[in-house]
C-alpha positions in Angstrom: 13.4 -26.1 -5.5 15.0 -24.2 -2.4 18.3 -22.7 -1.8 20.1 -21.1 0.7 19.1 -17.7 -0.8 15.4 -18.6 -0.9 15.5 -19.9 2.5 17.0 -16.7 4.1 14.9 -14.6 2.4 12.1 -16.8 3.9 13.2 -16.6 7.2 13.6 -12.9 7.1 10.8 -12.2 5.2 8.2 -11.6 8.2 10.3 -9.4 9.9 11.2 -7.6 6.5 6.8 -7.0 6.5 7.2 -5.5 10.3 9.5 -3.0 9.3 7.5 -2.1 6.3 4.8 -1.8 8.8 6.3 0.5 10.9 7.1 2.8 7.7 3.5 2.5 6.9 2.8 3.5 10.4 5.2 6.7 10.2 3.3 8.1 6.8 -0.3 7.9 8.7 0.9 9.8 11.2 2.6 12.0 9.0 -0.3 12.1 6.5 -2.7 12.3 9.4 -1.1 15.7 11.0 -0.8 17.8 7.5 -4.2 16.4 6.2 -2.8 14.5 3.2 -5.2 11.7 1.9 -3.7 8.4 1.4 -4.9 5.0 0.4 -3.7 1.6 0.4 -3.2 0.2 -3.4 -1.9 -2.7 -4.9 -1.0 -6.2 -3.8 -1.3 -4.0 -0.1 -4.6 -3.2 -0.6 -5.4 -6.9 -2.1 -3.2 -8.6 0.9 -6.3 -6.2 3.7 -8.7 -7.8 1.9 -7.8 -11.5 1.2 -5.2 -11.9 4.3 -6.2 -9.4 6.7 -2.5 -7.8 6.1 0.4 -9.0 4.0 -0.1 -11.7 1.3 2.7 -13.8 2.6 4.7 -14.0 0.4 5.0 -10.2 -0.4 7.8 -8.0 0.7 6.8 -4.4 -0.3 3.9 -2.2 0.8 2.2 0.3 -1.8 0.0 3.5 -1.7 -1.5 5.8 -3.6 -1.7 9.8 -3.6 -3.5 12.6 -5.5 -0.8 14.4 -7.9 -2.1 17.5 -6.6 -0.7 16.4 -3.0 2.8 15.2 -3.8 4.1 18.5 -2.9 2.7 19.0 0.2 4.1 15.5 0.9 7.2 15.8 0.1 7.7 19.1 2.2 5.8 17.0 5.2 8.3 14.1 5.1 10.8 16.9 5.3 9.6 18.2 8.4 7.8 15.0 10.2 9.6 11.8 9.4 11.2 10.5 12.1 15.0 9.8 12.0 16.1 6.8 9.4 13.6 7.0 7.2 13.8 9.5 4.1 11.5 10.3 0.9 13.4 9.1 -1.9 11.8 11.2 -4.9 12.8 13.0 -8.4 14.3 15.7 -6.4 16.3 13.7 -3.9 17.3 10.9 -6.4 18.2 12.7 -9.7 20.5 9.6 -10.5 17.2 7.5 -10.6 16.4 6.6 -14.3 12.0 6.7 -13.6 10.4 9.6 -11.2 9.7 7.2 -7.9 8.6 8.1 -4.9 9.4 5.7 -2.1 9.8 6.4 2.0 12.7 4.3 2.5 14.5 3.0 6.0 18.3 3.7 5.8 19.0 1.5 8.4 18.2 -1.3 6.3 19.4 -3.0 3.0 17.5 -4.4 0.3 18.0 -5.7 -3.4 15.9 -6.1 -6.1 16.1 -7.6 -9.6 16.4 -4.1 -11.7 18.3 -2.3 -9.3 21.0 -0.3 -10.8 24.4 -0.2 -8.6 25.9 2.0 -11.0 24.0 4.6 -9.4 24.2 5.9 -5.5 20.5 6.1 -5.2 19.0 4.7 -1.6 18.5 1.1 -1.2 16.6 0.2 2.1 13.5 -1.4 2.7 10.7 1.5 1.3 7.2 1.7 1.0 6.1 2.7 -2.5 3.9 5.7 -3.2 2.2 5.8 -6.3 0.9 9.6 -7.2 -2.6 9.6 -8.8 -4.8 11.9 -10.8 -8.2 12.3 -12.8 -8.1 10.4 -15.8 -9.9 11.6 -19.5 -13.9 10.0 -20.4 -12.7 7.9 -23.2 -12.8 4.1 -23.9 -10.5 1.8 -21.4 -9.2 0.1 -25.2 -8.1 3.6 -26.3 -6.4 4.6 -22.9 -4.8 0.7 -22.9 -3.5 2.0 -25.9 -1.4 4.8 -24.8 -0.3 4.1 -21.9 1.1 1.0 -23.0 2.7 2.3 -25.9 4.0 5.1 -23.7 5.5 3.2 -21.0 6.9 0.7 -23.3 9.0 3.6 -24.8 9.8 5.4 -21.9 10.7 1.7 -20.6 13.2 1.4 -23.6 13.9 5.1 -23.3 15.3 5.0 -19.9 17.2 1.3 -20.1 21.0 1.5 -20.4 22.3 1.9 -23.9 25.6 1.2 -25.2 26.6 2.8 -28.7 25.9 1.7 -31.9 24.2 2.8 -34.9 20.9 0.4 -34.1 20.7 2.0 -30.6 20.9 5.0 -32.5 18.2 4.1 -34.2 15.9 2.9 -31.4 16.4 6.1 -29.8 14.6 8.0 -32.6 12.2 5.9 -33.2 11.0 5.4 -29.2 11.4 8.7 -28.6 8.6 9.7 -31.5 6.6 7.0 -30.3 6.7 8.8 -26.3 6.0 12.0 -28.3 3.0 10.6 -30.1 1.3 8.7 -27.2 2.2 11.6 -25.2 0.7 13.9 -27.4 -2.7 11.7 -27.5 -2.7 11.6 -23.4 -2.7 15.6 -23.7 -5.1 15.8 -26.3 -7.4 13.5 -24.2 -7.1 15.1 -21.1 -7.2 18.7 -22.6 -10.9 17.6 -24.9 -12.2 15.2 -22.8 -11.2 15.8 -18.9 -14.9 15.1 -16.8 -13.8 13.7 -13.5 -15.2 10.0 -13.9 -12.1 8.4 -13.8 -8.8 8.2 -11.8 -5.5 6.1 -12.0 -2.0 6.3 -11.8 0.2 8.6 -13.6 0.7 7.9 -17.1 4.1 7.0 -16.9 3.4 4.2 -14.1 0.2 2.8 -15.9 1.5 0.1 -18.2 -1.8 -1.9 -18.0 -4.3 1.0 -18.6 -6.4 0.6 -15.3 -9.0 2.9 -14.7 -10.6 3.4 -11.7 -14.2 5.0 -11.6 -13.9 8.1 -8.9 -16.5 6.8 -7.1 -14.8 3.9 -6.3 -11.6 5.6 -4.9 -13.6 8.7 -3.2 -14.2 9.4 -0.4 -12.2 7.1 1.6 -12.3 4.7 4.1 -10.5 2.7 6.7 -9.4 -0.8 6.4 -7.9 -3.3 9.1 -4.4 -4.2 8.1 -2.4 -6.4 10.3 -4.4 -5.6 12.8 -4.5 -1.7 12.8 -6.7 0.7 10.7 -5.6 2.6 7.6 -7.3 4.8 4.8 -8.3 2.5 1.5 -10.6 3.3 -1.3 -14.4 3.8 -0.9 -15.0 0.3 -2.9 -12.4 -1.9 -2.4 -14.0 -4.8 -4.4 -14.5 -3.0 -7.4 -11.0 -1.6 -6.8 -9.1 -4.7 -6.8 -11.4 -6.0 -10.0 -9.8 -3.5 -11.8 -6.6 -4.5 -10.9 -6.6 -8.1 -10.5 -10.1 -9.2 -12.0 -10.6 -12.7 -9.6 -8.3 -11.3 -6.9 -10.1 -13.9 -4.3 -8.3 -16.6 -5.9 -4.4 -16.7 -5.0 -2.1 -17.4 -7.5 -0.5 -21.2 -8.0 2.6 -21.6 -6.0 5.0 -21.4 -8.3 3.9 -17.7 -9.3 3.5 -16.6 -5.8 7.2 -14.3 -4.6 8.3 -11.3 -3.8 10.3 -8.7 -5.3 13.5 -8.8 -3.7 16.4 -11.0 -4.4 18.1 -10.0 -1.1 17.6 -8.0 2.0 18.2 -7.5 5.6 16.0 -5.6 7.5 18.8 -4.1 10.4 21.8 -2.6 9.7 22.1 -1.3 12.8 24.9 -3.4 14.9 
């Protein structure tokens, strides 16, 4: 079923994906000049290989970033980002309730379903950057495990809470549950730590992917919408990890984005 909602964000929708592209565009250059790998990740990285660019119906852009690097690209969006667009990070967004890193474009306006406008945090179009790092030699169960358990409490952790004694409650309970998981993640990575592995951070890992470091490293270059960007060394066994059969779109009624409302010039 349509509605006038659905069919404005349809109609903007492509040129929603060209402005993304031009933010893409503006990292590699950036990334390119202070020798900063990068990759393309995600439903991006899916939408190079099955659709040559965007899955259709997507409307953000994601990728990827050793840990160890995130300071050298935050001071390098500092310096090299052209006007209008602006890391928006931990440090820039303290108001922000989970440590994001997006480049967004504030001459633009977007919404999305858990967007809190409670807090004056920047809400333009953005490409999503996902910092990754090594990941311990265990068993994908075991590291399924904690991350889940961990993001679920941080999840619950960092929702908004109104007073009462069960919310009181909750908040001891999750909170030793972080701790634990937390203190299982450290224990792993302090014992068993032999470079086989690499994923996201644990606090953006809900699913427990792991990739093998062969499969990320070293990079490569990909054609996406028509121009070529870094992607991992596999991409096949990459998006298997992620998506198992990722050949195979989704029915239509689970195919949308993640906005619920944008427009991609404020500029008058």
């Amino acid at each position: 079923m349509t509605t006038p909602l659905s069919d404005f964000l349809e109609r903007h929708r492509r040129a929603v994906q060209l402005r993304q592209l031009e933010i893409l565009r503006a990292i590699h250059r950036v990334c390119l000049k202070n020798n900063i790998d990068y990759w393309l990740d995600g439903g991006t990285l899916l939408g190079a290989v099955r659709h040559g660019g965007f899955i259709p119906w997507d409307d953000d852009i994601d990728i990827a970033i050793r840990l160890t690097d995130i300071p050298r690209f935050e001071e390098a969006c500092r310096k090299d980002l052209p006007e209008g667009l602006k890391l928006q990070s931990p440090a820039t967004n303290k108001e922000l309730r989970m440590p994001i890193y997006k480049v967004r474009d504030n001459n633009s306006f977007l919404v999305e379903g858990a967007d809190d406008f409670t807090r004056p945090y920047d809400k333009g179009l953005y490409v999503d950057v996902f910092p990754m790092m090594p990941y311990p030699s265990v068993s994908r169960d075991f590291i399924k495990r904690i991350t889940k358990g961990y993001c679920r409490s941080n999840a619950i952790l960092n929702s908004q809470h109104y007073y009462s004694w069960r919310a009181t409650a909750e908040l001891f309970y999750f909170s030793a549950k972080r701790l634990f998981f937390k203190t299982l993640w450290n224990l792993a990575c302090l014992t068993r730590m032999k470079g086989e592995y690499f994923s996201n951070t644990l606090n953006n890992n809900g699913y427990g992917i792991m990739h093998r470091t062969e499969v990320v490293f070293p990079l490569t270059h990909i054609n996406f919408e028509g121009e070529e960007f870094l992607a991992p060394a596999d991409s096949d066994a990459y998006l298997r990890d992620l998506y198992k059969d990722y050949m195979t779109p989704p029915p239509p009624e689970k195919r949308g984005g993640h906005a619920v409302f944008y427009l991609e010039n404020l500029k008058l």
